[in-house]
N, C-alpha and C positions, 0 to 999 in steps of 0.2 A: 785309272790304272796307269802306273808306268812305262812306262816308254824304252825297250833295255835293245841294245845293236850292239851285237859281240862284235870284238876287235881280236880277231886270234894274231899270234906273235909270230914275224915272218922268219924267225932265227931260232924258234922254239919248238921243241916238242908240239904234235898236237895230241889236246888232252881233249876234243871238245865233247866227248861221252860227261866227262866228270865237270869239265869250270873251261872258261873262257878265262886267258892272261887278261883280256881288258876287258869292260861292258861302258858301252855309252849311257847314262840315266839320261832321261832326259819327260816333258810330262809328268813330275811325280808331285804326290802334295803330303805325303808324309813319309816318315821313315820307323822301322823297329826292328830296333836292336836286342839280340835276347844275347846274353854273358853266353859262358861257357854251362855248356848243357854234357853232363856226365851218365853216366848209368846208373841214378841212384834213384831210389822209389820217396814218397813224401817223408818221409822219415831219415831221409839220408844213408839208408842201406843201401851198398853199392851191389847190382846185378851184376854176373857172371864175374867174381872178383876175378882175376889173373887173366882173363881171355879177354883183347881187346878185339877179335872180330863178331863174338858176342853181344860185347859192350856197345859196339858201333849201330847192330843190326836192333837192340833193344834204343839207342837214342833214334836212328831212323823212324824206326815203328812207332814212335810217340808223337814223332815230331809234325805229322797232319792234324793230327787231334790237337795241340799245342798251338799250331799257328791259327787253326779255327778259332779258340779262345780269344786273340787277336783282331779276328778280322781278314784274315791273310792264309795264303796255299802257299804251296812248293812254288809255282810260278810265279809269284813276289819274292821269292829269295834274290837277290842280287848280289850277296857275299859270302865268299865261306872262310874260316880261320880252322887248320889242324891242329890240336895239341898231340900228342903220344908221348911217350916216358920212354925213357931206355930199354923197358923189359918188351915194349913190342917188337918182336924180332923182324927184319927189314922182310921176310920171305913172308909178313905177315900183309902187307902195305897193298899186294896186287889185290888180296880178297878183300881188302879193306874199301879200297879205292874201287872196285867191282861191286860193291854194295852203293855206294856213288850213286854211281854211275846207271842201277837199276832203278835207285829212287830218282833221279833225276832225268830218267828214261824218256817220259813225255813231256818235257819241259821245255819248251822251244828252243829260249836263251837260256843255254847255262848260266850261272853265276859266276862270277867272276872271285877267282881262291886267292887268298893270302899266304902268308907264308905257315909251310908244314912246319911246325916247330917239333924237337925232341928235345926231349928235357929229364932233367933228373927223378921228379915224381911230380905226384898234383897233391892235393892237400888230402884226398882222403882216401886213407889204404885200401888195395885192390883196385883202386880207381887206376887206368892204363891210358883212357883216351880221354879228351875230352875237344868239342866241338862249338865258335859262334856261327852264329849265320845273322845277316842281315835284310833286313827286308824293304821296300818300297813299292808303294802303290799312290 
């Protein structure tokens, strides 16, 4: 298992519920990376189209089962990356980020977050959020 020692930022906000600004690796002997993970089912129908605190709580809820398939828990995530589109409204971000923050609840070391992007759309309509995460063990 990996070896992760947050480096929270002494000029920064503290987020350490949701992500640590830094994380040390250190101990690891592989990595996985999953893309961007949306709210769509095998078929590519997007769950809860228009609601991105829906869409968020439908990718969380998958996303233990998901990384089992792997090999890997919530405690091997070491990265996270935010997508949203313009149509999530900013007063949307605290419940968003409050869903985090629950799945990441019993996770010793946070992961360390990339940058919150917001962007014009994602590739497939209804689609509002979409999320990577990184992993090592």
């Amino acid at each position: 298992m990996a070896t992760k020692t947050p480096f929270p930022h002494p000029s920064a906000p503290d987020y350490g519920a949701i992500f640590n600004w830094g994380v040390k690796l250190t101990d690891f002997s592989e990595l996985f990376l999953m893309a961007g993970i949306g709210a769509h089912d095998a078929a590519g129908e997007i769950q809860h189209p228009g609601d991105a605190i829906a869409q968020t709580k439908f990718i969380l809820d998958g996303m233990p089962g998901y990384l089992a398939t792997a090999g890997y828990t919530k405690q091997d995530i070491i990265r996270i990356e935010f997508t949203m589109t313009r149509d999530v409204p900013p007063e949307s971000h605290e419940a968003i980020f409050g869903l985090f923050a629950a799945f990441f609840g019993e996770v010793e070391v946070k992961p360390a977050a990339g940058t919150l992007r917001v962007i014009e759309a994602l590739a497939i309509p209804g689609m509002l959020v979409e999320y990577e995460f990184w992993c090592a063990k």
